[in-house]
C-alpha positions as CSV (number, residue, x, y, z in Angstrom):
1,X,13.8,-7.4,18.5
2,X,10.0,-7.3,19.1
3,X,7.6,-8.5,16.2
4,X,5.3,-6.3,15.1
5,X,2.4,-8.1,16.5
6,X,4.0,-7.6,20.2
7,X,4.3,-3.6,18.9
8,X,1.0,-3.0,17.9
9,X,-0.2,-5.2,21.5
10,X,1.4,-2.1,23.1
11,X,0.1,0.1,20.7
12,X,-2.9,-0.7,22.6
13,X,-1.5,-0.1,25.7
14,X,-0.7,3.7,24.8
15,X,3.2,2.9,24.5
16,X,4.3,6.0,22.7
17,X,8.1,3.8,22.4
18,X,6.2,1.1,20.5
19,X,4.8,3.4,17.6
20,X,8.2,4.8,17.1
21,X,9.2,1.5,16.9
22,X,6.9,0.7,14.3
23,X,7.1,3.9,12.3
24,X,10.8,3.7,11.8
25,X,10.4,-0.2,11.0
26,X,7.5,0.7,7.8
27,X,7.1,3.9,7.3
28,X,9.5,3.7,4.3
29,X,7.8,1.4,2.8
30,X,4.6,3.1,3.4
31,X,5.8,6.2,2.2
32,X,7.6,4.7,-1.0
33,X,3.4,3.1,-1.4
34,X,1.7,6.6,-0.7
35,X,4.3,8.5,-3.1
36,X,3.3,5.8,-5.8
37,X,-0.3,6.7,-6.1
38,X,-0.5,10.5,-5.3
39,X,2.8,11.5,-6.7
40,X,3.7,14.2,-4.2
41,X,6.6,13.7,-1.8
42,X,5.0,16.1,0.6
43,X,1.2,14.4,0.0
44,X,2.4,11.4,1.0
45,X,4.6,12.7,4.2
46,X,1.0,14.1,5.8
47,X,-0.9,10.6,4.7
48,X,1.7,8.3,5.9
49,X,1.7,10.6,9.2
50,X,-2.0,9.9,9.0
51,X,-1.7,6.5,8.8
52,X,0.2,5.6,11.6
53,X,-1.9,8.5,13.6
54,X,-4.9,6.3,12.7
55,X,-3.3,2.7,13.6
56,X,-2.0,4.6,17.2
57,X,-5.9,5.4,17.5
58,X,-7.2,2.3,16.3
59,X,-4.4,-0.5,17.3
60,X,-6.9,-2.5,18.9
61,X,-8.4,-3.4,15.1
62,X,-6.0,-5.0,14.6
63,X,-6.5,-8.6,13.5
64,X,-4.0,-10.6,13.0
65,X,-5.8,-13.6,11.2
66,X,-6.3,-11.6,8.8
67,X,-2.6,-10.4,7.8
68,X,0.4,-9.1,9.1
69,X,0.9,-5.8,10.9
70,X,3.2,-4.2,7.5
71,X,-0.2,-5.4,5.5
72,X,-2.7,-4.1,7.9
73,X,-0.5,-0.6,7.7
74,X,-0.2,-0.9,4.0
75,X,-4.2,-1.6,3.1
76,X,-4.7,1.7,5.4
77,X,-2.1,3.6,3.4
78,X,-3.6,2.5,0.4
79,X,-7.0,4.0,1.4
80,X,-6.4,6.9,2.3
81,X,-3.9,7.3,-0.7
82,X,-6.8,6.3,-3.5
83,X,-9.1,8.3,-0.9
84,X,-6.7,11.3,-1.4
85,X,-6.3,11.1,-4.7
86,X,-10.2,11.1,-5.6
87,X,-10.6,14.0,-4.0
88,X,-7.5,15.6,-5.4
89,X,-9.4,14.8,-8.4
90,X,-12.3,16.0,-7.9
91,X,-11.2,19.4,-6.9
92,X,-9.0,20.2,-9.9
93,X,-10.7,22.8,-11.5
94,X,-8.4,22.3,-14.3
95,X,-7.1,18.8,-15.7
96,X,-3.0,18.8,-15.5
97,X,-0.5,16.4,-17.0
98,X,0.3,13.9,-14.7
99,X,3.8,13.6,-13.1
100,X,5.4,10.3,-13.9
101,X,5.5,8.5,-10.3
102,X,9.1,8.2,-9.4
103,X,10.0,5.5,-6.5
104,X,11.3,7.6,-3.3
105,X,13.8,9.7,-4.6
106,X,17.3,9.5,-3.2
107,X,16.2,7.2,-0.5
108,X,18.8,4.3,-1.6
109,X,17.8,2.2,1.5
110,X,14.8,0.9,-0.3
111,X,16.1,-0.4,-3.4
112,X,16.5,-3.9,-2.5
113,X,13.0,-4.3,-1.8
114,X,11.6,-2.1,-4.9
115,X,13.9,-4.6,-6.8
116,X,12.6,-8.0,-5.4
117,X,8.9,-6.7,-5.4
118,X,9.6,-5.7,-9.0
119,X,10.8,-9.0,-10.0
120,X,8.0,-11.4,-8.1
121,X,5.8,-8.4,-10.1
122,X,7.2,-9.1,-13.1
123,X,7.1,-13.1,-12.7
124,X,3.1,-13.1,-12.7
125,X,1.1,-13.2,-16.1
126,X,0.4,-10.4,-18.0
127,X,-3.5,-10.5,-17.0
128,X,-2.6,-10.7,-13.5
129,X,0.2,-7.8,-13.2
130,X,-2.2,-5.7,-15.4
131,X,-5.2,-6.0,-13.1
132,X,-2.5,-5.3,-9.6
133,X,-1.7,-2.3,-11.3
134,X,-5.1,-1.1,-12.6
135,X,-6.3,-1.7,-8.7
136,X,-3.3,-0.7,-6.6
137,X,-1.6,2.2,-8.7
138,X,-4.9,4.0,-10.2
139,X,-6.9,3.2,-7.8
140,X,-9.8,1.6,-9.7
141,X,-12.5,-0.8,-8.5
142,X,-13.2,-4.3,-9.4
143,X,-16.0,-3.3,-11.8
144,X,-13.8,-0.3,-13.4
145,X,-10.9,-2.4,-14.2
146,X,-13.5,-5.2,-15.9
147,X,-14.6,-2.9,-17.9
148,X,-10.7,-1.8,-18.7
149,X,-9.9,-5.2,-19.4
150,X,-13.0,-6.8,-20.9
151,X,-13.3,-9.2,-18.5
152,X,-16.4,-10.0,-16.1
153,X,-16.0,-8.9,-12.4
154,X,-15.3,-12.3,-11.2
155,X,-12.4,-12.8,-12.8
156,X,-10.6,-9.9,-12.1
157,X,-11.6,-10.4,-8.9
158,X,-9.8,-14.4,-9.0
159,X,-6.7,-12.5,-11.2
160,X,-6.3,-10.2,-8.3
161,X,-7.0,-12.6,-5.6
162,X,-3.8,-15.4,-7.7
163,X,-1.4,-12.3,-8.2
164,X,-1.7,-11.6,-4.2
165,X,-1.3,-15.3,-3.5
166,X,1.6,-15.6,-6.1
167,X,3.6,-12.2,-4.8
168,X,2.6,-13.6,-0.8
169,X,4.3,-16.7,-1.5
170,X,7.5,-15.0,-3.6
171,X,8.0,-12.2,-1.2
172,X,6.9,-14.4,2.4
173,X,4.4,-12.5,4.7
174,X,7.0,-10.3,7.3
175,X,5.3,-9.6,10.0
């Protein structure tokens, strides 16, 4: 099996083959991220289609000293998720109870790794699981969740920066 850094070389390359490849390696767990922070199963279908659009477009971004391909797909879900989402919000002409954010319904295949992220999630301090969630679920900045928390800038920023070291080192970086 190619690695994901071999993919995304022929990504580059215009191999068609090779962003199958890739979508059917992460897009559930790209999805299962999208679905988290907009809510809507269908939302997140066009955003993760999106997001591996934009990395067929842009393979040659790429870096990969600075992460793995599944995190370099993830941060860009992420974005456009939070991206999403603000502008979902500011829209809504009316304010509306939010839906509680379900993991992927009925999609049984990704409960292994909902369960081992929720454990290394769980295994970090309070302060630091508080601040992933604040920044990753709801989508606020550095300087909202400081003011959530209480805390200057700079150490959410270093609780943020020890929770993604910690979960790095629990999970292991894959590809």
């Amino acid at each position: 099996m190619e690695s994901d850094a071999e993919l995304v070389a022929r990504l580059t390359r215009g191999d068609r083959a090779a962003l199958a490849a890739l979508y059917d390696r992460h897009a559930p767990l790209v999805f299962a991220l999208v679905r988290r922070i907009v809510g809507s199963a269908a939302e997140a279908e066009d955003l993760v289609h999106d997001v591996f659009l934009e990395a067929w477009r842009r393979a040659e971004t790429y870096d990969p000293g600075r992460g793995g391909v599944r995190t370099w797909l993830l941060l860009r879900a992420r974005s456009r998720a939070l991206d999403h989402k603000k502008s979902a919000a500011v829209s809504r002409t009316e304010a509306l109870p939010e839906r509680p954010k379900a993991a992927v319904d009925g999609d049984h295949s990704l409960a292994p790794d909902c369960a081992r992220l929720r454990r290394a999630l769980l295994a970090l301090p309070q302060e630091q699981q508080h601040v992933l969630l604040l920044g990753y679920f709801e989508g606020l900045s550095s300087t909202e969740i400081a003011a959530r928390v209480g805390a200057p800038v700079g150490t959410v920023k270093s609780r943020v920066a020890a929770a993604l070291s910690k979960l790095r080192a629990a999970l292991g970086e894959e590809g």
